[in-house]
C-alpha positions as CSV (number, residue, x, y, z in Angstrom):
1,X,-10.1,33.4,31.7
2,X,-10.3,29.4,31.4
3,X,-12.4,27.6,28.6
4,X,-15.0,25.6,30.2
5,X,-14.3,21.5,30.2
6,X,-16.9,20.7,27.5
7,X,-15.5,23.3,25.2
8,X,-11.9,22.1,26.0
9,X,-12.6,18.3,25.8
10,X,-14.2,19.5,22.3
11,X,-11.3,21.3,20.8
12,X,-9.4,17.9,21.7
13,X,-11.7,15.6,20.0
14,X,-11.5,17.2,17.1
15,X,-8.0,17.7,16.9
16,X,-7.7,13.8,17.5
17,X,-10.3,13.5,14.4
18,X,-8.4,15.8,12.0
19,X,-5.0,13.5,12.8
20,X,-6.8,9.9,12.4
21,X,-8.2,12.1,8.9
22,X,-4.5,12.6,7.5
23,X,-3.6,9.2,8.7
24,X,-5.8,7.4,6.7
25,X,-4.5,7.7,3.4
26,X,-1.5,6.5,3.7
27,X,-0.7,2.7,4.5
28,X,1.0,1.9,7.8
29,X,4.2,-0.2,7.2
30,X,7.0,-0.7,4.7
31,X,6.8,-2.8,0.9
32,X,10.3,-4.2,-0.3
33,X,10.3,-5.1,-3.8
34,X,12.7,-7.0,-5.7
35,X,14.0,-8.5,-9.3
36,X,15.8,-11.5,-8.2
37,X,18.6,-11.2,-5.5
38,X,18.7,-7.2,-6.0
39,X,16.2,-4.7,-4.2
40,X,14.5,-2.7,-6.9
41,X,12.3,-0.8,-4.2
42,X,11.5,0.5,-0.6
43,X,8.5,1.9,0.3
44,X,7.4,3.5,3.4
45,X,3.9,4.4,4.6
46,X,2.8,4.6,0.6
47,X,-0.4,6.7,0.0
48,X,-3.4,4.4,-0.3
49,X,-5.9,5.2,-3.2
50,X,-3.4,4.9,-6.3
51,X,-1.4,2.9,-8.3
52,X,1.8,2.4,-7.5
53,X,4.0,1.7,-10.4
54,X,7.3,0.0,-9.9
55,X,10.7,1.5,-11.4
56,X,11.3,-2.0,-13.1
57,X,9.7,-5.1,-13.5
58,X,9.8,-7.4,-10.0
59,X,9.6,-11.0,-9.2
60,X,9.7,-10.9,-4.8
61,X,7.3,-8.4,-2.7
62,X,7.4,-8.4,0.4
63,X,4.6,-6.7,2.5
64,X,5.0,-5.8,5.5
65,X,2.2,-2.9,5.8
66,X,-1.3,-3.4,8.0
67,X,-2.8,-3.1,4.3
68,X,-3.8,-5.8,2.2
69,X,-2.6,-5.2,-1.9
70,X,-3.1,-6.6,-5.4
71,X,0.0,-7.0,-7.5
72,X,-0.2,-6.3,-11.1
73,X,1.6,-7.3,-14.8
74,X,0.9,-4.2,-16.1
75,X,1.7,-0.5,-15.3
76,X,-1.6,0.9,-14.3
77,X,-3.3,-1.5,-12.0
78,X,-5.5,-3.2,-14.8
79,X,-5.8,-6.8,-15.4
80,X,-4.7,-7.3,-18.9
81,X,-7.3,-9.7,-21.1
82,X,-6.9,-13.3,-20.3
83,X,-4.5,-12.2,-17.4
84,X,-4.7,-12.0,-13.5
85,X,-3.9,-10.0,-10.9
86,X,-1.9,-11.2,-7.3
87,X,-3.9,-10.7,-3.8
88,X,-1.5,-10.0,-1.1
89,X,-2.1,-9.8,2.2
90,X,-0.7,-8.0,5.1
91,X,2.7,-9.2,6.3
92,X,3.4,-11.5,4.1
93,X,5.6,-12.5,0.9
94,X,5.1,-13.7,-2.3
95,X,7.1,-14.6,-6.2
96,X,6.1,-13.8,-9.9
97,X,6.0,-17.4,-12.1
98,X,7.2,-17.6,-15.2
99,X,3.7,-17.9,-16.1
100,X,2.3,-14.4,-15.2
101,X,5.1,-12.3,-15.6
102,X,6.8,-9.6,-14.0
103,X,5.0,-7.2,-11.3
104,X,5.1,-4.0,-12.3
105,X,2.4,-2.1,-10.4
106,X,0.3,-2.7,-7.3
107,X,-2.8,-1.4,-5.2
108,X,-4.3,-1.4,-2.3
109,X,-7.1,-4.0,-2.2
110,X,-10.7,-2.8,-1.3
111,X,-11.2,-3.2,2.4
């Protein structure tokens, strides 16, 4: 016995709806970080939502996600008092100054 159309093209929609669902919360893309010349980090496809804490501190990010994130001195995503935090956007690259410190966490900036 065949489905009717409308009940067939519905099944499908909502299939395509529970995919896009999973898909969002994790970024598209890959984040390279590094200390110097040596790669401390590879990231692929991260979750979105949390903080991502670095093994080590890092002074070279390299995004190249469809995901805009905020780079932080400390290890849980907060701005320390009197400090800052580091917008990145997608595909792109950025360095730590002697100034701020080392990276040692990042986010995913509100969109």
């Amino acid at each position: 016995m065949r489905a009717p159309r409308s009940s067939a093209a519905l099944a499908g929609i909502a299939l395509l709806g529970a995919v896009l669902t999973a898909c969002a919360d994790n970024a598209s893309g890959q984040l390279m970080a590094h200390n110097g010349d040596r790669l401390v980090e590879t990231l692929s496809n991260p979750p979105t939502g949390t903080c991502h804490r670095f093994p080590q501190g890092v002074t070279h990010v390299d995004n190249h996600m469809l995901s805009n994130i905020v780079l932080y001195t400390t290890e849980d995503c907060t701005v320390p008092e009197g400090g800052g935090s580091t917008y990145l956007s997608q595909q792109s690259s950025d360095e730590a100054v002697h100034s701020t410190g080392l990276w040692r966490s990042f986010g995913f900036a509100d969109e």
